[in-house]
Backbone bond lengths (Angstrom), bond angles and torsions (degrees), N, CA, C in turn:
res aa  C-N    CA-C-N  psi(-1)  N-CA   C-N-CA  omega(-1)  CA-C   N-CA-C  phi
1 X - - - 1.473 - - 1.516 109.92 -
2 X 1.453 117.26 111.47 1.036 118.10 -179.33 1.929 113.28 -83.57
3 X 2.238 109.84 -165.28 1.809 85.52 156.33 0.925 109.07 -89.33
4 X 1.003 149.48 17.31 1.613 130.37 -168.81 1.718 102.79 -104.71
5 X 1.529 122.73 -22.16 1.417 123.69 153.00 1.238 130.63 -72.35
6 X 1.417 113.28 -21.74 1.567 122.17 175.34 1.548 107.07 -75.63
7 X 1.571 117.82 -47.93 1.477 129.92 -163.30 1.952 72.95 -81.03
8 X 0.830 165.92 -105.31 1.407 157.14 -128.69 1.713 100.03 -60.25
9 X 0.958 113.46 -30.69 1.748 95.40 -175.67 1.886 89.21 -83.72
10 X 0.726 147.76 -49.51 1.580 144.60 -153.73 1.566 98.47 -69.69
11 X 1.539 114.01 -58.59 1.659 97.30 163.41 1.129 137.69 -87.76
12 X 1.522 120.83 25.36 1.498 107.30 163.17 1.781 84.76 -108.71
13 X 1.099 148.22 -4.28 1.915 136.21 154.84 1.134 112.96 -80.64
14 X 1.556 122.50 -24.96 1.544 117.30 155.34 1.658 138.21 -52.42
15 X 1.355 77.93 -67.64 1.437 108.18 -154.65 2.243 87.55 -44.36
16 X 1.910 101.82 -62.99 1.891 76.07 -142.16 1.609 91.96 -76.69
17 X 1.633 126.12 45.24 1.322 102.81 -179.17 1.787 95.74 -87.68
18 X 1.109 98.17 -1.56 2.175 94.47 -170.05 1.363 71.32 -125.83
19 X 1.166 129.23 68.83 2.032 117.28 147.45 1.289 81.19 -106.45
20 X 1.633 100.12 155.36 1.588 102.56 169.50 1.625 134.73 79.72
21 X 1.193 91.02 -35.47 1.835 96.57 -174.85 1.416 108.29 -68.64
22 X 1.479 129.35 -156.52 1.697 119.90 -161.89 1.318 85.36 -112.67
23 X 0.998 96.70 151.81 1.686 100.09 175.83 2.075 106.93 -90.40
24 X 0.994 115.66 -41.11 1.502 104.81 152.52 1.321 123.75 -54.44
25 X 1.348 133.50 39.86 1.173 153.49 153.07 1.273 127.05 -105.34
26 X 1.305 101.10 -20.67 1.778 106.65 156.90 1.575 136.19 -86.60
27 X 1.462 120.27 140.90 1.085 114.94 -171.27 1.725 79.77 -114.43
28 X 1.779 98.14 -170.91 1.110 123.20 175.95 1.624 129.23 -165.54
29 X 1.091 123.24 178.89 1.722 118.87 172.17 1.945 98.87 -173.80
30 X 1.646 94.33 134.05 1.418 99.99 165.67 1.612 108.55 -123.47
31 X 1.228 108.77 148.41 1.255 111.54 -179.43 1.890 109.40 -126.76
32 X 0.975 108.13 158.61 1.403 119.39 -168.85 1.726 116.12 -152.11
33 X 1.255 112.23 118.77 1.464 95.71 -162.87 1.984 84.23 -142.50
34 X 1.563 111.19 124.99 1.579 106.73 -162.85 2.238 92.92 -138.15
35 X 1.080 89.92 131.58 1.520 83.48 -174.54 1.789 102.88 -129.52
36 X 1.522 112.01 104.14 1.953 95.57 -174.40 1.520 94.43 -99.17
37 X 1.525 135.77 131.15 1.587 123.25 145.23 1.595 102.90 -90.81
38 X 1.533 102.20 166.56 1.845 102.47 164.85 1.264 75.05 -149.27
39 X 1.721 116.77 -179.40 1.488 143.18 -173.85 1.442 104.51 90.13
40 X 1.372 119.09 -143.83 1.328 110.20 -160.46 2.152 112.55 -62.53
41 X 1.327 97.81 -22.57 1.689 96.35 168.28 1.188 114.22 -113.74
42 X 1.702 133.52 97.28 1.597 115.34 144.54 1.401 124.93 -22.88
43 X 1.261 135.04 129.80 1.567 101.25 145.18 1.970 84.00 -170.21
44 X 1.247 104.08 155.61 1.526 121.83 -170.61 1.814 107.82 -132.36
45 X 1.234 112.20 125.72 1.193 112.70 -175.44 1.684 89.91 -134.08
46 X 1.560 95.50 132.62 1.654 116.30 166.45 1.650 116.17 -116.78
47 X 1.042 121.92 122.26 1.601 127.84 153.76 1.260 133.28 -116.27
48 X 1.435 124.31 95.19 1.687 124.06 176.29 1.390 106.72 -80.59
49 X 1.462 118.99 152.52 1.243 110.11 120.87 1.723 119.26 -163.15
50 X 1.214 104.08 177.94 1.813 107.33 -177.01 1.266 109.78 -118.57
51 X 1.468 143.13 153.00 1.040 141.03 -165.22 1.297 100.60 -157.66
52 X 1.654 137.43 119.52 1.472 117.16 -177.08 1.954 92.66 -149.30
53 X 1.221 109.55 124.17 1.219 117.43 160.80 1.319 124.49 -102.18
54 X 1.275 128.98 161.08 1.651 138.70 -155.98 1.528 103.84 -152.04
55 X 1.397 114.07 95.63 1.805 111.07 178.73 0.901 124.06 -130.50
56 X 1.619 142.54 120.69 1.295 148.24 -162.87 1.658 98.88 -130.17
57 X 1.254 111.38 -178.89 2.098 115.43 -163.02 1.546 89.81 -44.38
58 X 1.644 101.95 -58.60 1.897 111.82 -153.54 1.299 100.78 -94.05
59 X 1.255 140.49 4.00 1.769 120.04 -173.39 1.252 84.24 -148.85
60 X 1.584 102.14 143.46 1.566 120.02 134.77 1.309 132.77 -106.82
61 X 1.205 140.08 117.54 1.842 127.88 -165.07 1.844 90.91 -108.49
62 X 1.312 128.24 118.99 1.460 122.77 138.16 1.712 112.77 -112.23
63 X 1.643 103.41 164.01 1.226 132.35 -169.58 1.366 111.43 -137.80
64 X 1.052 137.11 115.07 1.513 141.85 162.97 1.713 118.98 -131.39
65 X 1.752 97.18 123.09 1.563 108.01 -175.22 1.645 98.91 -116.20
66 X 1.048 118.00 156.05 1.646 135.67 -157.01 1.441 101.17 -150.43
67 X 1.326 97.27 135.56 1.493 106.21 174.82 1.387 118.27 -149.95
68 X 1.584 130.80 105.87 1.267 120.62 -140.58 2.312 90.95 -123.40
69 X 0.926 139.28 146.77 1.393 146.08 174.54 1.426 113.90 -155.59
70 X 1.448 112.53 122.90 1.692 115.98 160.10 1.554 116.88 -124.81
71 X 1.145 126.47 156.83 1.076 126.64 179.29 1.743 116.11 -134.16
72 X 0.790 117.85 143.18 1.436 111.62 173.74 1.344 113.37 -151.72
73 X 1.870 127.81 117.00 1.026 140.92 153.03 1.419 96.28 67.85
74 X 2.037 110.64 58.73 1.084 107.39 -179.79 1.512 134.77 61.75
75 X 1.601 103.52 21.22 1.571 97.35 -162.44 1.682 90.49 -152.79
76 X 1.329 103.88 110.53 1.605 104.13 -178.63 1.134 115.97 -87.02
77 X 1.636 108.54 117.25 1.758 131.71 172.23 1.439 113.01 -55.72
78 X 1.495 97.98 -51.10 1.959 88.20 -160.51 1.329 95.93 -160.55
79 X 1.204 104.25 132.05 1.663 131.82 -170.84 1.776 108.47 -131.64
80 X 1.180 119.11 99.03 1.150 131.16 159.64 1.488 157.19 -139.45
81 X 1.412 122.43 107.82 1.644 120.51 -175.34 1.266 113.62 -82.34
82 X 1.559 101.25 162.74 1.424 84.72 -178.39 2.018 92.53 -159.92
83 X 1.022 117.02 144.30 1.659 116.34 157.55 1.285 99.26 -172.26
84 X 2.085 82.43 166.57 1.492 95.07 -169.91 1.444 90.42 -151.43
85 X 1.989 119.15 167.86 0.944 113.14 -159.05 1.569 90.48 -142.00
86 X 1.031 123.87 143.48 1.651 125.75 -177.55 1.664 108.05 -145.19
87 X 1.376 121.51 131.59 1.366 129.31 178.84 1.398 87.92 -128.25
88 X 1.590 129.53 142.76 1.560 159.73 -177.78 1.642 96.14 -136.18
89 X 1.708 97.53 124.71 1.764 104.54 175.98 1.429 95.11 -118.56
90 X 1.103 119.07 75.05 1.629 118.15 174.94 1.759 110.40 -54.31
91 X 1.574 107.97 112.89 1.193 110.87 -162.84 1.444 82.75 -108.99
92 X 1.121 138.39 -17.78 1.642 134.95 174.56 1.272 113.08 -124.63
93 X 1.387 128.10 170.22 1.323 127.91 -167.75 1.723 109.70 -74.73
94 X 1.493 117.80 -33.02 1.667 105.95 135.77 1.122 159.66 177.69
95 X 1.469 82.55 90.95 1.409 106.20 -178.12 1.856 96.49 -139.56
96 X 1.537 92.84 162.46 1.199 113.28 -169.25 1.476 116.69 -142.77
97 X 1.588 111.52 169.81 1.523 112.85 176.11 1.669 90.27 -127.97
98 X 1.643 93.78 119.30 1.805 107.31 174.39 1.829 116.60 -95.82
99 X 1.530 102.77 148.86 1.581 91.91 166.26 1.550 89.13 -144.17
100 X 1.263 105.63 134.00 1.521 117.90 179.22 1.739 113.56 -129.01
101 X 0.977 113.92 155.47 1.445 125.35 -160.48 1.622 90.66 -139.28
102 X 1.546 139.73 135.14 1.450 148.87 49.02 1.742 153.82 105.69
103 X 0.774 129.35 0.58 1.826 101.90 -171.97 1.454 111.87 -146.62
104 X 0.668 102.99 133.35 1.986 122.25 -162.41 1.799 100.41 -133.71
105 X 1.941 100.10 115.83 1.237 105.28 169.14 1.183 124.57 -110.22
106 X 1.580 128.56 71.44 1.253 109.62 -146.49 1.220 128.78 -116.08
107 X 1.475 131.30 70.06 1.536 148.43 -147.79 1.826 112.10 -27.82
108 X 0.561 110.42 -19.91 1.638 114.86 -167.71 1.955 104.30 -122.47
109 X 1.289 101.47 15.30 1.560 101.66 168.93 1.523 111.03 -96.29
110 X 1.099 113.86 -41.07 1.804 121.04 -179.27 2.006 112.15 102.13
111 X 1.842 80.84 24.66 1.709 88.86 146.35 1.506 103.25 -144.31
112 X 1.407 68.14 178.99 2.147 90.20 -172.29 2.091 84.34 -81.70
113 X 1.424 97.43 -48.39 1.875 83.85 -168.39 1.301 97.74 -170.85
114 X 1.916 102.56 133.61 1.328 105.32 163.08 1.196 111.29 -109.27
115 X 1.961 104.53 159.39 1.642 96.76 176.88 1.687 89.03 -163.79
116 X 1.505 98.14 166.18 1.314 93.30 -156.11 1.853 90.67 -152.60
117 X 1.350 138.27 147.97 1.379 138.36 160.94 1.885 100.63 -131.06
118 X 1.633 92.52 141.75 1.495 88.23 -169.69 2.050 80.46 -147.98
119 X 1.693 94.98 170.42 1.307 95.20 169.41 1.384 100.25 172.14
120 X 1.832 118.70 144.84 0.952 112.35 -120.26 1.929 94.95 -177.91
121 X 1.737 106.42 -172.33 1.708 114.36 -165.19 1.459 78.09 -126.61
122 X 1.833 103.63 133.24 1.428 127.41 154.69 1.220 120.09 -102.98
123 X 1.095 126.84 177.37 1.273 148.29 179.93 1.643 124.86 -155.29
124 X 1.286 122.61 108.29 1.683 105.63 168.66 1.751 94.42 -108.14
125 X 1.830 90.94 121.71 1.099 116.06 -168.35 1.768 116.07 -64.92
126 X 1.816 74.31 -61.72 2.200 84.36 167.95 1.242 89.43 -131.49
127 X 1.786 87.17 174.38 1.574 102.76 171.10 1.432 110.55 -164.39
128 X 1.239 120.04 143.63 1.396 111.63 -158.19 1.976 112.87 -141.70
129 X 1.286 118.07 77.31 1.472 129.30 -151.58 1.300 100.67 69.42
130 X 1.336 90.64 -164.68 1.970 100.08 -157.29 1.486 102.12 -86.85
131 X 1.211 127.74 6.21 1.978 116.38 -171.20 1.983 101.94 -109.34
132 X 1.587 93.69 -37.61 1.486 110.89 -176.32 2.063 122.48 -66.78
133 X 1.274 121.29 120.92 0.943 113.22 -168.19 1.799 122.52 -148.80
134 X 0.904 143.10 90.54 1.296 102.87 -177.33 1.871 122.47 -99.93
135 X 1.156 128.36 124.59 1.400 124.79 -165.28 1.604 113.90 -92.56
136 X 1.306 138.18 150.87 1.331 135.64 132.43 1.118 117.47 -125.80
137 X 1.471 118.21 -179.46 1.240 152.50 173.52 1.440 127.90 -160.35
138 X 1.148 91.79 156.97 1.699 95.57 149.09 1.761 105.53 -164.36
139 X 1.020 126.99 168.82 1.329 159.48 159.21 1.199 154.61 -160.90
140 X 1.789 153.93 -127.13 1.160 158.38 153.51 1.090 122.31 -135.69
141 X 1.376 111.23 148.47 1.480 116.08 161.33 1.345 134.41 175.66
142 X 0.857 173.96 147.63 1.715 163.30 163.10 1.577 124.03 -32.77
143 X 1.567 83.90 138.84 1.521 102.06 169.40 1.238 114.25 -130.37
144 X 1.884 109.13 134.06 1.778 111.93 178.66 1.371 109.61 -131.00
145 X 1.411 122.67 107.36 1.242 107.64 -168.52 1.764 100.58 -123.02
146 X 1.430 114.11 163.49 1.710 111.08 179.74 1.344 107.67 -129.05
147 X 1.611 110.12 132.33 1.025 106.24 -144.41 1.940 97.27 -113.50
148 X 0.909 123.24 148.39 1.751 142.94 -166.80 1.795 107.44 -47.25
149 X 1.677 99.19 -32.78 1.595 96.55 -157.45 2.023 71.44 -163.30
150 X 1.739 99.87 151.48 1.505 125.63 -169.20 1.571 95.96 -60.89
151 X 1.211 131.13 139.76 1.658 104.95 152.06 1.385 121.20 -89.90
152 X 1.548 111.29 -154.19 1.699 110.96 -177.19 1.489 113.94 -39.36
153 X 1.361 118.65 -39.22 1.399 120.03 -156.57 1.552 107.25 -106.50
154 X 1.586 100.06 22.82 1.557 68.65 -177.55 1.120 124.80 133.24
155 X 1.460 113.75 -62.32 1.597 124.03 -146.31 1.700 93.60 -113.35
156 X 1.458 89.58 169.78 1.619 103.97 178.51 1.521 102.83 -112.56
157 X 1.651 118.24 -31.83 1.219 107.40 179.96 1.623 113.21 -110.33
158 X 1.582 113.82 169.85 1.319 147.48 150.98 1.538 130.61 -87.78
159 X 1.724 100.03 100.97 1.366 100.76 -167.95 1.688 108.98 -124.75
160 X 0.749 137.32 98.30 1.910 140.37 163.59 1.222 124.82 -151.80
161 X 1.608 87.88 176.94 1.527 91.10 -179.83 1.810 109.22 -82.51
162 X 0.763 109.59 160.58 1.679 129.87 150.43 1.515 130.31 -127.18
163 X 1.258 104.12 172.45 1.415 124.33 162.91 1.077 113.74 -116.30
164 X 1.219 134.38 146.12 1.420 150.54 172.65 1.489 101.25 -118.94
165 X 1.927 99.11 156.01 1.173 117.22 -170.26 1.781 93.31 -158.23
166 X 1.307 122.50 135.24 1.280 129.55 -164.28 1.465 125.19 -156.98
167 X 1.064 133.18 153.68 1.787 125.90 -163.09 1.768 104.37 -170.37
168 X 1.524 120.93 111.89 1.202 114.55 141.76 1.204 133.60 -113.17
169 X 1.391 120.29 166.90 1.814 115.06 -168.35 1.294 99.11 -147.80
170 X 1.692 118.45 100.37 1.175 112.52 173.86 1.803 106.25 -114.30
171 X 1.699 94.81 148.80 1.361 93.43 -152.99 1.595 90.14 -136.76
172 X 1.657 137.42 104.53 1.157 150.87 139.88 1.642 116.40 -17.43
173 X 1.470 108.78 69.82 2.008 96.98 178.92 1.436 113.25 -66.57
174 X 1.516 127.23 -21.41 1.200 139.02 -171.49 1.803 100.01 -149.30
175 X 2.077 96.32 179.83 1.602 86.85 -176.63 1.435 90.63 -98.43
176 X 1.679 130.10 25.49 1.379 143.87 -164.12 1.678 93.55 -121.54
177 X 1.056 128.44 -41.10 1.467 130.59 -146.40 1.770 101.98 -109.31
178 X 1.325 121.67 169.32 1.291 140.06 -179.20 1.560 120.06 -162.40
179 X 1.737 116.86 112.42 1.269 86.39 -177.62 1.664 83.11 -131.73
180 X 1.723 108.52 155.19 1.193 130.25 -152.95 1.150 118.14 -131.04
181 X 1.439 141.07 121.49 1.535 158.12 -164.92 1.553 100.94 -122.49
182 X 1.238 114.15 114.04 1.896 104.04 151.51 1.706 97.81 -129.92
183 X 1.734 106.48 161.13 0.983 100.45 161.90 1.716 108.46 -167.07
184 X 1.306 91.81 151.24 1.821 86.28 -163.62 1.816 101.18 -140.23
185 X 1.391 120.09 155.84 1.066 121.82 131.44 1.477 134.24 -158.53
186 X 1.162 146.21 154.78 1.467 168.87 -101.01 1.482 95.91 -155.54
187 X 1.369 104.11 117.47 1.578 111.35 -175.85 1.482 105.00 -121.82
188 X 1.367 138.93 125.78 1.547 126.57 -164.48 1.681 71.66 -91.97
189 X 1.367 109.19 162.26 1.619 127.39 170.83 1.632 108.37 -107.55
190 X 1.417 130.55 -5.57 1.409 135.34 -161.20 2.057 87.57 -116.49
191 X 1.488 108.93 -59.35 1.579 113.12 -179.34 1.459 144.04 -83.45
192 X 1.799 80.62 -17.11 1.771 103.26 -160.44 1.318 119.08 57.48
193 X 1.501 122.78 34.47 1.418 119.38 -166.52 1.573 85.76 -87.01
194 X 1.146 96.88 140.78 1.814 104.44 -174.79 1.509 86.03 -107.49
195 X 1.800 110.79 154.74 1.419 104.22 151.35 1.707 105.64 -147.66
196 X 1.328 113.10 99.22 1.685 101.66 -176.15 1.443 106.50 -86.63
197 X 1.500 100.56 163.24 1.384 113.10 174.73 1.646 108.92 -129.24
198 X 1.266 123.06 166.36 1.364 114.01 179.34 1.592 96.13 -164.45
199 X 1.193 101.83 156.31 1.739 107.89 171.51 1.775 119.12 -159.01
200 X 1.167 128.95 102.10 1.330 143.91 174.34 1.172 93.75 -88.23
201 X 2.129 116.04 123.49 0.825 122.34 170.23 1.695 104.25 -138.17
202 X 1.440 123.52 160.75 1.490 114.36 174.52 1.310 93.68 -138.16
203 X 1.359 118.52 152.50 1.612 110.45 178.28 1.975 103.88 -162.71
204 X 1.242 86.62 124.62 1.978 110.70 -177.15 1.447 106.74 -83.27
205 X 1.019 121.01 142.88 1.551 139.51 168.27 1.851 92.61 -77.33
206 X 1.214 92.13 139.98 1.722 102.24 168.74 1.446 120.02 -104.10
207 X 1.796 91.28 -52.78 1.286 106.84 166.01 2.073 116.97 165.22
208 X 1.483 70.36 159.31 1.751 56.23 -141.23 1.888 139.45 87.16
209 X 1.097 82.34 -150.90 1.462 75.84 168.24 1.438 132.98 -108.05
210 X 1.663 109.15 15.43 1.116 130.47 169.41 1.905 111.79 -82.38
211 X 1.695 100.52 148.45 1.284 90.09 171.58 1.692 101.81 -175.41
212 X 1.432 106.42 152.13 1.458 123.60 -162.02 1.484 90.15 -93.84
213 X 1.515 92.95 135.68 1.895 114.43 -173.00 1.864 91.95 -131.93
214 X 1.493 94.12 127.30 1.529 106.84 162.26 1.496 106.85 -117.57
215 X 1.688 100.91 125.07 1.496 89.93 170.67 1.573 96.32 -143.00
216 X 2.399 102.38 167.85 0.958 98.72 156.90 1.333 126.71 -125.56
217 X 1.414 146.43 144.96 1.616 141.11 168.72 1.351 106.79 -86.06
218 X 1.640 99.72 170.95 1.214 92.04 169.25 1.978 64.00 179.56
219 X 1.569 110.59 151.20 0.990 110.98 -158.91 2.113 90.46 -164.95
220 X 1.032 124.56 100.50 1.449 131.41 -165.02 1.590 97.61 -119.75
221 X 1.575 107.85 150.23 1.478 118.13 -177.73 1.720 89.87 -144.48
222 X 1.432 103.91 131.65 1.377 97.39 176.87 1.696 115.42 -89.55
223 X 1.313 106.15 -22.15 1.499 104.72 161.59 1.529 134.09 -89.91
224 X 1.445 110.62 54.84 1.733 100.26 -158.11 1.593 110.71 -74.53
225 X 1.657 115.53 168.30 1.088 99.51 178.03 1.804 125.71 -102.17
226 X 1.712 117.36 161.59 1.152 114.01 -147.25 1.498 110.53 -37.74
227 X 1.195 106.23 150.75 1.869 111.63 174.93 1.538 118.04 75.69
228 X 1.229 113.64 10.13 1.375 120.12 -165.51 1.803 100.91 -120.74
229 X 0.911 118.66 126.20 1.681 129.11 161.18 1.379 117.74 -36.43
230 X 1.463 129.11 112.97 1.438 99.23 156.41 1.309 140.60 -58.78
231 X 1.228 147.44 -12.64 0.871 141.36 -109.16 2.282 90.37 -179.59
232 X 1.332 119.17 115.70 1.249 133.31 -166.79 1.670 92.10 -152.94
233 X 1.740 91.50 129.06 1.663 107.33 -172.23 1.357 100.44 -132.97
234 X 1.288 138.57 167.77 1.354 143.93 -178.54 1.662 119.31 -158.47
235 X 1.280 122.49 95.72 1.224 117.30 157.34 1.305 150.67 -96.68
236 X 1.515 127.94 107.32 0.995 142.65 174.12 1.464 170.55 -88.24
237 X 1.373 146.68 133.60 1.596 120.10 -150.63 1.775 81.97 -142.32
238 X 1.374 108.47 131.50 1.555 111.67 -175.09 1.516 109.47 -165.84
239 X 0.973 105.68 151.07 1.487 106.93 -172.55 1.507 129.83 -90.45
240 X 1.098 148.80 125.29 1.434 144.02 -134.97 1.515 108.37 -132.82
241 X 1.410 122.77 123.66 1.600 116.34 -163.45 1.891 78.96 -142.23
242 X 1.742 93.00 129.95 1.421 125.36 -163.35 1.764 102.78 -101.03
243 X 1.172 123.81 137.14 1.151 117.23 174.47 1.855 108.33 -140.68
């Protein structure tokens, strides 16, 4: 199983789960976070991203694309894309069956590209009005990633199965405020290469439907490859417009 069978099985189980549904059923949020210094430090920092969910009684569809760039003194630090695709078939009031799809381009990791399809049993544990929530999961599925330079054995790529394990907790402090928990990780079953991800975010209404989001990442692989860090963190302040 190569990506080009993984990215084809995820959108033909994606794609017709939102054929048909209302299209005023979608929400959305873009965020944009841009930082220029000049004088004694150049340096340029870009952060996009899009976020759009789709929910009717029996389905939920979200989508989130990421786009991360720095530059400094003519010399680019960090270059990274990123999306992922998640469909929820809530067959009970709550719990669900998830399938999520994948792909991370991230120049300064020491692959060409990771990507991963998994799918799996949810649960929303509590929930408390419409902002308050807390989610889990877990399930299985594959990971294929290609890697920059051969490793010990050989190979250029990363191919197995995994398990996944995952959790968000979003929690309404105000009808102004938002504060945000995710957390995930990716277990190879052949390497044990673990790779968690996590993200604490809080974010204020300004006005309107604009609003200031502070968050932090931090995203660790215990098997990274040679020359590469385990361990990649990101802090951020960007502005968030709701639609």
């Amino acid at each position: 199983m190569d990506l080009r069978q993984a990215v084809a099985i995820t959108a033909v189980a994606i794609a017709p789960l939102a054929n048909g549904q209302e299209a005023d059923n979608w929400q959305g949020e873009t965020e944009l976070g841009v930082l220029i210094t000049s004088g004694n430090t150049e340096e340029t920092n870009i952060k996009g991203r899009l976020g759009l969910i789709h929910e009717v009684e029996t389905w939920r569809n979200t989508g989130e694309f990421r786009a991360n760039y720095s530059e400094t003194e003519d010399e680019t630090t960090a270059e990274k894309y990123q999306a992922a695709l998640e469909t929820n078939y809530k067959f009970a009031k709550n719990q669900y069956w998830f399938l999520r799809g994948s792909y991370v381009d991230d120049r300064f990791s020491g692959y060409d590209f990771e990507s991963t399809v998994s799918t799996g049993y949810g649960h929303r544990v509590w929930t408390s009005g419409e902002r308050s929530f807390l989610d889990l999961s877990i399930g299985g599925g594959y990971r294929y990633n290609k890697l920059e330079m051969v490793n010990a054995r050989g190979e250029d790529t990363e191919d197995e199965a995994i398990a996944r394990l995952a959790g968000q907790f979003n929690y309404a402090l105000s009808t102004n405020s938002l504060f945000q928990q995710k957390l995930s990780t990716e277990i190879g079953l052949e390497d044990n290469n673990r790779v968690t991800e996590s993200e604490t975010s809080l974010q204020a209404n300004v006005v309107g439907n604009l609003s200031m989001k502070a968050a932090f990442r931090v995203k660790h692989r215990s098997d990274p490859p040679a020359g590469s860090e385990s361990t990649d963190t990101e802090t951020s302040l960007s502005l968030l417009y709701g639609f």
